[in-house]
C-alpha positions as CSV (number, residue, x, y, z in Angstrom):
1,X,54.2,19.5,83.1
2,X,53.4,17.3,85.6
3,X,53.0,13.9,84.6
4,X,48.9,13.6,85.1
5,X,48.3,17.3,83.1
6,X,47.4,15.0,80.2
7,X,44.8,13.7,81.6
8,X,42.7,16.4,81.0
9,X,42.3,16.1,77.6
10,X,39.8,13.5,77.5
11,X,37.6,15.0,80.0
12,X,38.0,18.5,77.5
13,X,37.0,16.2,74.2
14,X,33.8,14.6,76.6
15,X,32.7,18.3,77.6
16,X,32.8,18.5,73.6
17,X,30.3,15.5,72.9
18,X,32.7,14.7,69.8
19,X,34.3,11.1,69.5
20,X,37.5,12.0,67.4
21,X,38.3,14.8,70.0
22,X,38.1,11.8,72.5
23,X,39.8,9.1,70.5
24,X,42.8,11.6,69.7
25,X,42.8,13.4,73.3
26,X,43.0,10.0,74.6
27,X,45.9,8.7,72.5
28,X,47.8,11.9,73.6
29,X,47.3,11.0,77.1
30,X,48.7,8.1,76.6
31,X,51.7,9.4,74.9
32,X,52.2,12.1,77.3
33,X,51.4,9.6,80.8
34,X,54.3,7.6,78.8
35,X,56.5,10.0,78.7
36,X,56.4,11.6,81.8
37,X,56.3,8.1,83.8
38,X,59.9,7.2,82.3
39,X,61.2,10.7,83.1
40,X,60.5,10.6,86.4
41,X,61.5,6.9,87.0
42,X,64.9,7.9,84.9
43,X,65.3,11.0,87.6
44,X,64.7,8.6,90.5
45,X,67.1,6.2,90.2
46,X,69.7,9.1,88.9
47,X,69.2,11.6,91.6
48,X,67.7,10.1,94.6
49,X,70.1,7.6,96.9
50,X,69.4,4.1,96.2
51,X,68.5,3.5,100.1
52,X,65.8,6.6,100.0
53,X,64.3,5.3,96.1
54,X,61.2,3.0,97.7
55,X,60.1,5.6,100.1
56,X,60.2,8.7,97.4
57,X,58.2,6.2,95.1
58,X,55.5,5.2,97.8
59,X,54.9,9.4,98.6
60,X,54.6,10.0,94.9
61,X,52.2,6.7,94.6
62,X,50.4,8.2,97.9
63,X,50.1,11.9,96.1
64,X,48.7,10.6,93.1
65,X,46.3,8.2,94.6
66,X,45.1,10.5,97.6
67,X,43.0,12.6,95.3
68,X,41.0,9.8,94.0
69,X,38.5,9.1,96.4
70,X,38.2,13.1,96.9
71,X,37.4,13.3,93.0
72,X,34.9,10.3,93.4
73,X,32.7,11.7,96.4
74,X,32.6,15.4,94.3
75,X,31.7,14.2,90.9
76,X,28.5,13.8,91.6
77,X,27.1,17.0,93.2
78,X,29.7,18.7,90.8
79,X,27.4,17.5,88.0
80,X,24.0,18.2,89.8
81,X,25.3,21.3,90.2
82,X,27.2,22.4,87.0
83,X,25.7,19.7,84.3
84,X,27.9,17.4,82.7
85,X,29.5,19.7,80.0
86,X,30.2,22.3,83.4
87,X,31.9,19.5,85.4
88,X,33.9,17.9,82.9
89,X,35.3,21.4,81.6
90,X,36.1,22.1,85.6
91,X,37.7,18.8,86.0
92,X,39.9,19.2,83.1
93,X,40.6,23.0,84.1
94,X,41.6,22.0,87.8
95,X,43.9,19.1,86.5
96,X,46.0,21.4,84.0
97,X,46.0,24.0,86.7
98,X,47.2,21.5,89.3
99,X,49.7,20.2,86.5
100,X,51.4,23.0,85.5
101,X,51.3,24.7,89.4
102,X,55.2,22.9,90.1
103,X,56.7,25.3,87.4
104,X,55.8,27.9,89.5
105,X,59.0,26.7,91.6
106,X,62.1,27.9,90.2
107,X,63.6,24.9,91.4
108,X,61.7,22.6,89.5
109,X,62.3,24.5,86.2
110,X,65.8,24.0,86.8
111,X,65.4,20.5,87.0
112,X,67.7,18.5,84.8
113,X,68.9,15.1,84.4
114,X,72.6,14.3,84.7
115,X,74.7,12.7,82.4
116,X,74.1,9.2,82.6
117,X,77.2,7.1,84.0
118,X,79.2,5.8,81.1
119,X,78.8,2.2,79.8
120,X,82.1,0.7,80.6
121,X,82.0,1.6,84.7
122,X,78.8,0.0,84.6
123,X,79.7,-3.2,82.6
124,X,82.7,-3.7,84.8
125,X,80.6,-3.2,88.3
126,X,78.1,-6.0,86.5
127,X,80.9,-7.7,85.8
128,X,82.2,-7.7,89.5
129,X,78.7,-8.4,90.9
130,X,78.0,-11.3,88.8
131,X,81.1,-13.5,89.7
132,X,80.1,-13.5,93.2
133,X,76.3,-14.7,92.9
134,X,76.8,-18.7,92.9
């Protein structure tokens, strides 16, 4: 899932009027936005070239961010039109469907992380790097 489907739970427990729902929905969120922020920082820095890392982390930032003003200038004829309840269900529909859209691509199911380097190449490369800072 994509690393912001979580965030649709709140916005489900809101449409619900019910503040465990909320409380627990928003714990979740947390635990999932958790999650999913160290996977993909973990698949950056093993997959992508170290020279290329900033710019795939700026687009990302960029994607995630875009959407935001969007979302600000529609919630509010969203909820004239729909009530509150209606928009807050259709916000948390449109995140989970926009969430779970990359598994469509067989690519991305295929996804995997590598094996991670082993412990001793690394501590001799420290090793090697550290002698020559003065």
């Amino acid at each position: 899932m994509h690393r912001d489907g979580p965030t649709a739970l709140p916005l489900a427990a809101l449409a619900l009027q019910a503040p465990l729902p909320v409380l627990v929905a928003a714990f979740v969120t947390g635990v999932g936005l958790d999650v999913s922020i160290n996977r993909f920082g973990t698949y950056q820095q093993r997959q992508v070239p170290t020279g290329l890392q900033a710019r795939t982390a700026s687009y990302s930032l960029l994607a995630q961010q875009l959407p935001i003003p969007l979302g600000n200038l529609l919630a509010g004829p969203m909820e004239r039109a729909f009530g509150l309840v209606g928009s807050l269900v259709g916000c948390a529909t449109v995140i989970v469907a926009v969430a779970w859209m990359p598994l469509l691509s067989r690519g991305v199911r295929a996804m995997g992380l590598p094996a991670p380097e082993r412990a001793a190449p690394v501590a001799a490369r420290a090793a090697a790097g550290a002698g020559a800072v003065t």
